[in-house]
C-alpha positions as CSV (number, residue, x, y, z in Angstrom):
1,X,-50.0,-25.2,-7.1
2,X,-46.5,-26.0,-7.8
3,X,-44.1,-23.2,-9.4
4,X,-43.7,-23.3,-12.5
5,X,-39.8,-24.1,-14.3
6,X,-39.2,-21.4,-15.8
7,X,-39.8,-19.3,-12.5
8,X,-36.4,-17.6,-11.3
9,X,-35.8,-17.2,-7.5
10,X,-32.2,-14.9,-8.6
11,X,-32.7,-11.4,-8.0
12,X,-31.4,-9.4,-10.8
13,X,-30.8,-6.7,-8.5
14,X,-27.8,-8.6,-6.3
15,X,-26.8,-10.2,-9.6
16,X,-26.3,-7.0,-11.8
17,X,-25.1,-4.7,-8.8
18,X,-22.6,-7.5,-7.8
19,X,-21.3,-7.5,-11.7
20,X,-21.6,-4.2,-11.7
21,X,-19.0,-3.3,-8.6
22,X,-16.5,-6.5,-9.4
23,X,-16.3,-5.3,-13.2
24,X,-15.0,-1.6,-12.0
25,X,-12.7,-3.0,-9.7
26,X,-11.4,-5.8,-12.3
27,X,-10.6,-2.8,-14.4
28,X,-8.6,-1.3,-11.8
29,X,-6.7,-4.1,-11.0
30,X,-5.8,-4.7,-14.9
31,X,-4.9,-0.7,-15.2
32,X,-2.8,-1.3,-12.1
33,X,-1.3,-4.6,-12.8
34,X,0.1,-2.5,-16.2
35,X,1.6,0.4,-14.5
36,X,3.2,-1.6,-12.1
37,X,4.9,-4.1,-14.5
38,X,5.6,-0.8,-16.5
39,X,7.2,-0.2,-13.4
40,X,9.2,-2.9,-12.6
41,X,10.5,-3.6,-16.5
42,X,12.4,0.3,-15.8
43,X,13.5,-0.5,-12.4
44,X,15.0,-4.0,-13.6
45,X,17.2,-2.0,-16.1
46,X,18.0,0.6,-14.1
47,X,19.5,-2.9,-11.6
48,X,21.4,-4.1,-14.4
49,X,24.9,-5.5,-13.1
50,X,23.2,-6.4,-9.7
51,X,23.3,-10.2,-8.7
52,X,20.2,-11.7,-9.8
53,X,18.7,-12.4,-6.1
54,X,19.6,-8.5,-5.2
55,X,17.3,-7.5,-7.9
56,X,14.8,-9.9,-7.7
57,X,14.6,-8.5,-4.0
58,X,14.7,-4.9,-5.1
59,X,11.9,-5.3,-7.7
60,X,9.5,-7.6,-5.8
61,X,9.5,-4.8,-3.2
62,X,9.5,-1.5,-4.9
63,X,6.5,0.1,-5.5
64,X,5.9,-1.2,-8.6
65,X,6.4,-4.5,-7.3
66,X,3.7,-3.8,-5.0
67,X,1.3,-2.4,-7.6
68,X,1.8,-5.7,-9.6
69,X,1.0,-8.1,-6.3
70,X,-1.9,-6.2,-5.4
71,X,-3.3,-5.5,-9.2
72,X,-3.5,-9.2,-9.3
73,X,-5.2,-9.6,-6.5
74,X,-7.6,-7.4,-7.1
75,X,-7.6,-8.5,-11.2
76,X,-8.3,-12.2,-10.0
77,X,-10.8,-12.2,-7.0
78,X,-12.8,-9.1,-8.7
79,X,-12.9,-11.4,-12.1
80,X,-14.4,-13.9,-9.9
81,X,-16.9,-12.1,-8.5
82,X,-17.9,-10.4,-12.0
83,X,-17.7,-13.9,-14.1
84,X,-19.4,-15.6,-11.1
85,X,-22.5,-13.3,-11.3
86,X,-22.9,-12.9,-14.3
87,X,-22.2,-16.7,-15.5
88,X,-24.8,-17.7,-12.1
89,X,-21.1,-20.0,-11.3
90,X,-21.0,-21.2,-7.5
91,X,-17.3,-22.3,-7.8
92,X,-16.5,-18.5,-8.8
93,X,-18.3,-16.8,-6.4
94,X,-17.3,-19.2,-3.2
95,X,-14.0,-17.9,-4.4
96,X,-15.3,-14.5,-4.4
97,X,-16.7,-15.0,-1.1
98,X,-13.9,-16.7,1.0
99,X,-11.8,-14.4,-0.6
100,X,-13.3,-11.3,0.5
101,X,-13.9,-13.2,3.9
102,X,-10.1,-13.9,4.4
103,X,-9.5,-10.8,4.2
104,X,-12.0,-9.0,6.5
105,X,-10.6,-11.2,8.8
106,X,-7.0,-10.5,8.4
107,X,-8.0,-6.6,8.7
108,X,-10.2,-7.2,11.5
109,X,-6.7,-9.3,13.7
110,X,-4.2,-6.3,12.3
111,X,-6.3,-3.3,14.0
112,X,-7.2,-5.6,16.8
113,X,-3.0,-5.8,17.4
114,X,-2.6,-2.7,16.5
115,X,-5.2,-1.7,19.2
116,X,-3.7,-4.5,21.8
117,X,0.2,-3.7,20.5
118,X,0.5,-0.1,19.7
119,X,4.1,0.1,20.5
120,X,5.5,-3.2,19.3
121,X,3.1,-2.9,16.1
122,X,4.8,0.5,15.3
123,X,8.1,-0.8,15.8
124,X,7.7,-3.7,13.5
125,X,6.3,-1.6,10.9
126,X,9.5,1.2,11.2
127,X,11.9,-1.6,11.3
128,X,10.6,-3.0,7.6
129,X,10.3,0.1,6.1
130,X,13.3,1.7,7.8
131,X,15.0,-1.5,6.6
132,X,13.5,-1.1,2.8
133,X,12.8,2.6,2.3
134,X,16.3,4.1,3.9
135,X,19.0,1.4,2.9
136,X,17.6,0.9,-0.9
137,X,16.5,4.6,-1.2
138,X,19.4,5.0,-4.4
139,X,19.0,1.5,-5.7
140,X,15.9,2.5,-7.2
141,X,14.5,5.5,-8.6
142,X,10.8,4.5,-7.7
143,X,11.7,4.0,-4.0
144,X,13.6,7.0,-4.4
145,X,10.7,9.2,-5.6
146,X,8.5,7.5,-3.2
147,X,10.4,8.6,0.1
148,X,11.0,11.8,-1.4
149,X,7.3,12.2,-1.5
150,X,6.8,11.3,1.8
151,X,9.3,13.4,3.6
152,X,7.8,16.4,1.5
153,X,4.2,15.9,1.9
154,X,4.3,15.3,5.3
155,X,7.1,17.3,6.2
156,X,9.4,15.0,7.7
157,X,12.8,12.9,7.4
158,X,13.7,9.6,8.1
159,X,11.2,6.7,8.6
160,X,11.6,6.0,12.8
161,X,11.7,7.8,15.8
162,X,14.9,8.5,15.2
163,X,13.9,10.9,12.4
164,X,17.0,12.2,10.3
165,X,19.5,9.7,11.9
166,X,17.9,6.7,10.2
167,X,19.7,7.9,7.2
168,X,22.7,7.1,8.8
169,X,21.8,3.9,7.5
170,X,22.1,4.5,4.1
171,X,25.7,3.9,2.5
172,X,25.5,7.6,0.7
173,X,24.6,9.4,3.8
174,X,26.1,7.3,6.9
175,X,29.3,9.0,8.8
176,X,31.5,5.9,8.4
177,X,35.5,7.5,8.2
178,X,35.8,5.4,4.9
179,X,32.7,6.7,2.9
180,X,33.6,8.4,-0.4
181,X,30.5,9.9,-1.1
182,X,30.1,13.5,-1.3
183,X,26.3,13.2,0.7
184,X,28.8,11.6,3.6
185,X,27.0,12.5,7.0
186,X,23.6,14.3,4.7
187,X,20.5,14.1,4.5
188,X,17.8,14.2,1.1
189,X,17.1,17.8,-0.2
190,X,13.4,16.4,0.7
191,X,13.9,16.7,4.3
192,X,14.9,20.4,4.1
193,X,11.9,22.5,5.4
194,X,10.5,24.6,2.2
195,X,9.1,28.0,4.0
196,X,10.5,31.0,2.3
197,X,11.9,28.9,-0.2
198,X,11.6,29.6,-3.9
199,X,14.2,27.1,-5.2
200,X,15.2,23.8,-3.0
201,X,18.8,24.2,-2.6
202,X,19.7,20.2,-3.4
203,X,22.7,20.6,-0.9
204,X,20.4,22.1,2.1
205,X,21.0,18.4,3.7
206,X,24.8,18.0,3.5
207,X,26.4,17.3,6.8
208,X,23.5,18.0,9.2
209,X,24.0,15.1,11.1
210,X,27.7,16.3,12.0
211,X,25.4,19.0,13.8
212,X,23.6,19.7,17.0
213,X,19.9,19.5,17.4
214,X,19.2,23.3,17.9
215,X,20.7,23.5,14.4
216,X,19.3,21.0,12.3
217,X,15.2,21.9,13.6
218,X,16.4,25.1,11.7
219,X,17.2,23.6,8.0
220,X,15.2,20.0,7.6
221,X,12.4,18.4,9.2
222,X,14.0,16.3,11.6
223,X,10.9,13.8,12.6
224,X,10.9,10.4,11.4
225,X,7.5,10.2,8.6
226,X,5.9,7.4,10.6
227,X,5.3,10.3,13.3
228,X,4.0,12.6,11.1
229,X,1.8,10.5,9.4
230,X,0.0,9.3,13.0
231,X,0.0,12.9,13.7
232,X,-1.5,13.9,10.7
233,X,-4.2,10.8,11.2
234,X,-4.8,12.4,14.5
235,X,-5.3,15.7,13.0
236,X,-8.0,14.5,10.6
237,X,-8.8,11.8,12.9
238,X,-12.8,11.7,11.9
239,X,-11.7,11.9,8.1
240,X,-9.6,8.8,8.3
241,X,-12.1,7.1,10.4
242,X,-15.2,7.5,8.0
243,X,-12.6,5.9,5.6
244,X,-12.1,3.4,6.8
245,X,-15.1,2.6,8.1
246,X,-16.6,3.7,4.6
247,X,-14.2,0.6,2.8
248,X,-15.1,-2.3,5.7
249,X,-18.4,-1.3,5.0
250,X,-18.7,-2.1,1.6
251,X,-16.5,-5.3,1.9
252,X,-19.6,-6.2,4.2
253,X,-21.9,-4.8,2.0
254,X,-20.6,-7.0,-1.2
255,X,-19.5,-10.0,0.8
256,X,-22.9,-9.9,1.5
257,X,-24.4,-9.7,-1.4
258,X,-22.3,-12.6,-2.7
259,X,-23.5,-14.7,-0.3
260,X,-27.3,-13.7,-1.4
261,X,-26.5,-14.8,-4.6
262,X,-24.7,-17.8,-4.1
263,X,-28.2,-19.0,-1.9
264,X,-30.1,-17.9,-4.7
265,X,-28.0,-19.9,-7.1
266,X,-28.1,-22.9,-4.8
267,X,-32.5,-22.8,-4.2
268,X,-32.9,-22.5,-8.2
269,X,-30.9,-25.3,-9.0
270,X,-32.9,-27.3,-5.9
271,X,-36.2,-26.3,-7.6
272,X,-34.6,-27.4,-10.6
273,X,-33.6,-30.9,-9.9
């Protein structure tokens, strides 16, 4: 006996959850997308007198730069994914898919070099951020209050092995015989270790890198961040990993259930026509 028409072969279940998961996240992306161009409108007048292409640079990489790219990502493959279920649209939800697929994949070859390539994977990764974080760390006030959280939280200074030296790198703080800032051969008052401390002295990190070593482990953290933070990974090592695992999982999970739906889509429309 044949089926009849008006028979559906579309779970609501994969439909509804799938809606139901890309709807949250296209609300995050939009809440996102709006702090970070919040962001970036403050940042580009606090640039004001730059050269167009320093600023450009400067706000495309701050952290609300960053918020901004990956709101939209997030806004436009999510809106796929939520418009594509619940609208039943193939076109949408292939995006959704391949989307979600590129970028399983792109996880998948960074951990797999990061596994192969420890050492050359962490240098790469201190040289951009040394290169970003240390030079620009006064040209904006988000980058500023970004490293500043960093070298608080997890108790270090600098961003490489080098630790407090990389700040050397900084026009403010580097020794150079014709700097004229007053920070000349400093550190941030972020670096400065906190115990005992009821008020941060802002001038705990003048001069310490005129000093010898013995001295300086005695006023500022003198590790560079992207050691503490593998450290601290180390430390909560299980933590991090159900995390992780916990977030490929569910790309699985819904990069699955996309692809239930699109065959759903695709075996009504056959019993259709």
């Amino acid at each position: 006996m044949a089926r009849r028409r008006d028979y559906s072969y579309i779970s609501p279940c994969v439909k509804w959850t799938l809606f139901t998961f890309n709807f949250i996240f296209w609300v995050f992306g939009l809440l996102l997308m709006g702090i970070g161009l919040y962001g970036v409108v403050f940042t580009a007048q606090d640039l004001h007198g730059l050269k167009s292409v320093k600023i450009a640079y400067i706000v495309l990489t701050d952290l609300s730069g960053v918020m901004v790219a990956l709101g939209s990502i997030i806004f436009v493959v999510s809106f796929a994914g939520c418009v594509g279920a619940l609208r039943e649209n193939l076109c949408l939800l292939k995006l959704y898919f391949w989307s979600l697929t590129i970028f399983l994949i792109a996880e998948l070859l960074f951990a797999i070099a990061c596994i192969i390539f420890p050492w050359k994977s962490r240098e790469i990764i201190e040289s951009v951020l040394s290169k970003r974080l240390i030079e620009d760390y006064r040209e904006s006030q988000n980058t500023q209050n970004f490293v500043d959280f960093l070298q608080r939280e997890f108790e270090c200074c600098g961003i490489t092995t080098d630790g407090y030296q990389d700040w050397n790198a900084n026009e403010y703080f580097n020794c150079s015989d014709h700097s004229p800032s007053a920070e000349k051969c400093g550190v941030p008052a972020s670096c400065c270790i906190r115990k005992n401390m009821t008020y941060l002295n802002p001038m705990c990190g003048y001069d310490v890198q005129k000093k010898k070593h013995h001295e300086v482990s005695e006023i500022i953290n003198h590790n560079g961040c992207v050691t503490s933070i593998i450290q601290f990974l180390e430390l909560n090592l299980y933590w991090a990993a159900g995390v992780i695992f916990g977030i490929t999982l569910f790309q699985m999970y819904v990069t699955h259930q996309a692809r239930s739906l699109m065959d759903q889509i695709a075996l009504q429309r056959s019993r259709w026509y």
